[in-house]
C-alpha positions in Angstrom: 144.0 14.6 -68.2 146.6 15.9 -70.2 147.0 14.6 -73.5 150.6 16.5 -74.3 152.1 14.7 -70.9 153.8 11.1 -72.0 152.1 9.7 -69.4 148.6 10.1 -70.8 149.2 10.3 -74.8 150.7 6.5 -74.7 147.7 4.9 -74.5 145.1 4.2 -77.0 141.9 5.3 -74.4 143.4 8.6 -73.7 143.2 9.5 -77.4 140.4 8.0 -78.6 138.4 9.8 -75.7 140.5 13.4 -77.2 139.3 12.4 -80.6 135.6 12.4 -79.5 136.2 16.7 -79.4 136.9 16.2 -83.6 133.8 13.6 -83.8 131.6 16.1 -82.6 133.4 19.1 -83.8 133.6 17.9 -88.2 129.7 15.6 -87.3 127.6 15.7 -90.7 124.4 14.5 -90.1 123.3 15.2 -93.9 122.8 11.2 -94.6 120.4 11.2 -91.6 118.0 12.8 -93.4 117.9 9.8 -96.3 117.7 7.3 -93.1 114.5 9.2 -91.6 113.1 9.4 -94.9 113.5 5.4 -95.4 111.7 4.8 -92.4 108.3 3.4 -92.4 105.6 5.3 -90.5 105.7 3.2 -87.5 105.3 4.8 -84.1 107.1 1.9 -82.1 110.6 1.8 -81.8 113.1 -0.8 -80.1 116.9 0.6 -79.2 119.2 -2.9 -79.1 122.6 -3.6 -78.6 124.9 -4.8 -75.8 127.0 -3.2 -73.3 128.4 0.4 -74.1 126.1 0.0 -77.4 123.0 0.1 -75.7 123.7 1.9 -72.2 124.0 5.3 -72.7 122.6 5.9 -76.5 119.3 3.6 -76.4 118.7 5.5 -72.5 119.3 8.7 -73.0 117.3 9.2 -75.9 114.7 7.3 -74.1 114.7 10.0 -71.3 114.8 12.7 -73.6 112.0 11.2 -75.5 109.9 11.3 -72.0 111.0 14.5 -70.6 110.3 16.6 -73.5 107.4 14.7 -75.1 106.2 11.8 -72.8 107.0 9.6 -74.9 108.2 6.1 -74.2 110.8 3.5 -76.4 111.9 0.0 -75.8 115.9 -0.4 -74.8 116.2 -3.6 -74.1 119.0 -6.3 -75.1 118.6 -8.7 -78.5 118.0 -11.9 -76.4 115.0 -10.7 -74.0 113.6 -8.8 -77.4 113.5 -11.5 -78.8 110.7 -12.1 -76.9 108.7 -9.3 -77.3 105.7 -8.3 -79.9 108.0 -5.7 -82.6 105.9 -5.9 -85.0 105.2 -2.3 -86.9 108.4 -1.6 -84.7 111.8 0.0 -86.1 114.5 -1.9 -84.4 118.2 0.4 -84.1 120.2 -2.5 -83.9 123.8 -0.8 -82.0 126.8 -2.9 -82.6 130.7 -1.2 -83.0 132.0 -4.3 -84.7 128.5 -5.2 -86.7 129.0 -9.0 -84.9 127.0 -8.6 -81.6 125.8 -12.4 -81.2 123.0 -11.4 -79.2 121.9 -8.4 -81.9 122.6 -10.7 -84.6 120.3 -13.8 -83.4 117.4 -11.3 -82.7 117.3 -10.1 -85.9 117.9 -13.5 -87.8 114.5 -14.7 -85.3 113.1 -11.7 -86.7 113.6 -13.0 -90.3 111.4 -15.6 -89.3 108.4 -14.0 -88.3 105.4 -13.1 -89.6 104.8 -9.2 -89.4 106.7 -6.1 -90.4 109.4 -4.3 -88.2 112.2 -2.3 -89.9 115.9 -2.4 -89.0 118.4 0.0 -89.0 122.0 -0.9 -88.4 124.4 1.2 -86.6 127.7 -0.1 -86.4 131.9 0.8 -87.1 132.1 -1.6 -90.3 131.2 -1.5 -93.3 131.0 -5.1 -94.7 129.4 -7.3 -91.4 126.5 -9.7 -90.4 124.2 -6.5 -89.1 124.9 -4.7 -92.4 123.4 -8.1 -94.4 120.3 -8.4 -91.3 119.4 -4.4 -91.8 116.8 -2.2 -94.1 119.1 0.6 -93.8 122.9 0.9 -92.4 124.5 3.6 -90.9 128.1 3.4 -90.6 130.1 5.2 -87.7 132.8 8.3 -88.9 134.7 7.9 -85.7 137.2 4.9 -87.1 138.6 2.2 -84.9 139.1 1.9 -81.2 142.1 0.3 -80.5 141.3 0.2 -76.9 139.3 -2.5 -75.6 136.9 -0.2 -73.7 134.5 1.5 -76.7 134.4 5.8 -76.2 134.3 7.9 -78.9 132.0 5.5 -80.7 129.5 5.6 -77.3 129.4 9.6 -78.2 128.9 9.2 -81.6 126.1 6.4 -81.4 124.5 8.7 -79.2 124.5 11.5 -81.2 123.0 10.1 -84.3 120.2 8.6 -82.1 119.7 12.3 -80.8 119.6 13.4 -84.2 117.4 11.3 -85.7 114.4 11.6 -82.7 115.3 14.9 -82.6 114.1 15.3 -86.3 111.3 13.0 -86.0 110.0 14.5 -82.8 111.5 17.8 -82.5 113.3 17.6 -79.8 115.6 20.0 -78.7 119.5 19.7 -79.9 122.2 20.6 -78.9 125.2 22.3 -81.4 127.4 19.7 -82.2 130.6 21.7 -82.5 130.2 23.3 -78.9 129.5 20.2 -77.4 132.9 19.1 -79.0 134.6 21.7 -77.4 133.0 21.1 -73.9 134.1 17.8 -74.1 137.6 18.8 -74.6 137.6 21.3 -72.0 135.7 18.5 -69.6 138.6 15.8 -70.7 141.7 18.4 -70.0 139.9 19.9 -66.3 142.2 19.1 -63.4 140.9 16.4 -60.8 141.6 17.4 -57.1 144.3 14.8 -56.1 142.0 13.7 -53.0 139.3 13.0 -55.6 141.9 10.7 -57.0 143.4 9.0 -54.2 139.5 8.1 -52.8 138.5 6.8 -56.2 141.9 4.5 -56.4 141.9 3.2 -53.3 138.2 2.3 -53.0 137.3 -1.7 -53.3 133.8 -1.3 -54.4 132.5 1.8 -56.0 128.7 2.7 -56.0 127.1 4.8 -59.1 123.8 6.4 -58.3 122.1 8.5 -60.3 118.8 8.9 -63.3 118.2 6.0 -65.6 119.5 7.5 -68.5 122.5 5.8 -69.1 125.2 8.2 -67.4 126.0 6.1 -64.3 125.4 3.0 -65.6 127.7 3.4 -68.0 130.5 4.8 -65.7 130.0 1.3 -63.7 130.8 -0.6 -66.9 133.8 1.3 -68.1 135.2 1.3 -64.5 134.9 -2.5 -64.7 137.0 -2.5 -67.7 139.1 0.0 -67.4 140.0 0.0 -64.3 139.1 -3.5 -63.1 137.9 -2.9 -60.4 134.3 -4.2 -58.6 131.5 -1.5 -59.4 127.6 -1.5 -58.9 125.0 0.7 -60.3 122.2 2.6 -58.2 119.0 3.6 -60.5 118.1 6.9 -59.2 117.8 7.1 -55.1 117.9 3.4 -54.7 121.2 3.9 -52.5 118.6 5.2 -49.7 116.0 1.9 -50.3 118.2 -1.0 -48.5 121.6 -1.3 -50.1 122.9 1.0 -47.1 122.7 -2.4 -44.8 126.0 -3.8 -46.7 128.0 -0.8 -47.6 131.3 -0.4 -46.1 133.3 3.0 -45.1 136.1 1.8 -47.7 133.9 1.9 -50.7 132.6 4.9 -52.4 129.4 6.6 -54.0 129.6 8.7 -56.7 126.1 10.5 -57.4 126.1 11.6 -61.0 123.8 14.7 -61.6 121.9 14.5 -58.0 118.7 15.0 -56.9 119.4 18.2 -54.9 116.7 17.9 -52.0 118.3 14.0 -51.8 121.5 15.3 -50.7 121.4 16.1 -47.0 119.9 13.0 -46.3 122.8 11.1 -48.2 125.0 13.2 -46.1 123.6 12.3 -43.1 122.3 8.2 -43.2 125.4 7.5 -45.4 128.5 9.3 -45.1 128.0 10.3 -41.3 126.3 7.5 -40.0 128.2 5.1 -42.2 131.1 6.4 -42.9 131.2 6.4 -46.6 132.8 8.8 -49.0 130.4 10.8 -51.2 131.4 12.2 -54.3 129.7 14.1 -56.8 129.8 14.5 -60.7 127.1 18.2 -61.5 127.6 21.1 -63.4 126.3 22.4 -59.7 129.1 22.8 -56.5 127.6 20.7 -53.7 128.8 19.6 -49.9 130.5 16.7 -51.0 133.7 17.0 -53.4 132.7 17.8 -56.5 134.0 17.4 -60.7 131.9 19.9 -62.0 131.4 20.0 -65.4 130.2 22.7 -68.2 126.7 23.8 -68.6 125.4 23.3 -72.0 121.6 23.1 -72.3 120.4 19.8 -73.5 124.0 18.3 -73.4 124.5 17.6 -70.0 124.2 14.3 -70.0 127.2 14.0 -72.2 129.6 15.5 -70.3 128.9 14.1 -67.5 130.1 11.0 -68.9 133.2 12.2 -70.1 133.8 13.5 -66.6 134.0 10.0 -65.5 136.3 9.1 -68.0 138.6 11.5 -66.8 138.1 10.9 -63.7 138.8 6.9 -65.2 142.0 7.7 -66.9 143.3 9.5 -63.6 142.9 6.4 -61.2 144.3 4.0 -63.6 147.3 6.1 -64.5 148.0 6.5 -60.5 147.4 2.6 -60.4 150.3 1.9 -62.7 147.8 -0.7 -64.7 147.2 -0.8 -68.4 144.1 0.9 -69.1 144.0 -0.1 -73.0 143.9 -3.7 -72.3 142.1 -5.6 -69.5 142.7 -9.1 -68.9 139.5 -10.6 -69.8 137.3 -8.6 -71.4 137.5 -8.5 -75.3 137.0 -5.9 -78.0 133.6 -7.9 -79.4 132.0 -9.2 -76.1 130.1 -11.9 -77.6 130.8 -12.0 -81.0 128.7 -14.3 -83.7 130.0 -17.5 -84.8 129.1 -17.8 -88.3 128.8 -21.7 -89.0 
């Protein structure tokens, strides 16, 4: 992508994903320390929101969580938490616009019950329903999104989580302002043409890879960016019966492989069925490859914003307008107050 070419710096998605560099670059996580410090001493947690919201912030922190301390959070929409035991549970309620029905009626049922959970809001906005529902509300410094498809805000969201378990748990984080940079420099890299062309033309496009968020979130956006049909592969399921229906038109991308994984992809899916592979790693592998920075502990984020290049790329050389889809809307499903 190239922000200074016409082409790219007339939308509102191409700009917002630039901004994310200066989100990351100017972050100030000083007020995180008042929001740890008004937590309770409760050792559950429960990540909540919808969409982009939840996806990648409420997963990867989960992952992180695991890998470096083995231990294990809830992510898990409003309405199915609704049905779950919270209490003694903080509940990070995500929400851009602060109107998320689904959010909003878990936390009203909340209300309701007998037994103590603690809710911190995280949202855009200052005055909405999820400010009045939460012990403690954190709003966003990344502004609007006037595109329909949320990006800087998924960063940013993220971030804060990260920051916040990081502190609690003492996890390792990575530097905020090189991470901005690497997502700028991630944003601008060139995208081989052929990469292009094979990610455009394909009908039905597969995203494989660890349950952290990453890919799953790259099958949304290209939903809504680029509407076009998408499915999401939790970590080798693409090698546990989904091969029986795949077609040599569609496409796999395989974000952040599993490295002894790949010669059997290469040989029971694109050889034998004819399908193109490609790959998103800060590693150079067989298949074509976007590879990304190395940053310890910030991976994860840049492989996302690879995809959104990669994104903004196919739906410039569609022709389509990537800011606004036809039937998604900015607030999925929004509350109704009555």
């Amino acid at each position: 992508m190239n922000i200074n070419n016409n082409d790219y710096g007339a939308y509102f998605i191409t700009n917002e994903m630039i901004d994310t560099k200066n989100v990351m670059v100017n972050f100030d996580g000083a007020s995180i320390d008042e929001l740890i410090a008004s937590l309770p001493g409760y050792s559950n947690f429960l990540i909540t929101g919808e969409g982009s919201s939840r996806l990648f912030p409420g997963k990867h922190i989960r992952e992180k969580l695991l890998k470096e301390k083995g231990i294990n959070i809830i992510v898990d929409g409003g309405l199915q938490s609704k049905d779950y035991y919270l209490d003694e549970t903080v509940i990070f309620g995500l929400s851009n616009s602060g109107k998320t029905s689904e959010l909003i009626q878990l936390l009203e049922h909340r209300m309701t019950k007998k037994g103590n959970c603690f809710t911190v809001g995280i949202s855009a906005y200052d005055n909405t329903p999820l400010k009045g529902l939460s012990n403690y509300y954190y709003q966003l410094t990344s502004g609007e999104e006037k595109a329909v498809a949320a990006t800087k805000t998924v960063i940013e969201q993220t971030y804060i989580l990260h920051v916040i378990f990081a502190k609690i748990y003492q996890l390792q984080l990575p530097d905020h302002k090189e991470l901005g940079m690497n997502i700028e420099k991630t944003l601008n890299q060139a995208v081989d043409h052929s990469i292009i062309e094979k990610f455009t033309q394909a009908p039905l496009i597969y995203f494989a890879g660890r349950n952290n968020g990453v890919a799953e979130e790259l099958c949304l956006k290209t939903n809504e960016i680029l509407r076009k049909k998408s499915m999401y592969l939790e970590g080798t399921y693409l090698l546990h019966g989904v091969e029986e229906v795949m077609k040599p038109d569609e496409l796999i991308v395989i974000v952040d492989p599993f490295e002894n994984e790949l010669e059997k992809c290469k040989k029971l899916l694109h050889e034998d069925i004819g399908i193109e592979i490609l790959v998103i790693s800060n590693k150079i592998t067989d298949f074509p490859t976007i590879q990304i920075p190395f940053q310890e502990g910030a991976n994860e984020y840049l492989q996302l914003v690879a995809g959104w290049n990669l994104m903004i790329e196919s739906g410039i050389n569609s022709g389509i307008n990537i800011d606004k889809p036809e039937r998604v809307r900015k607030i999925g499903n929004e509350h109704q107050t009555v």
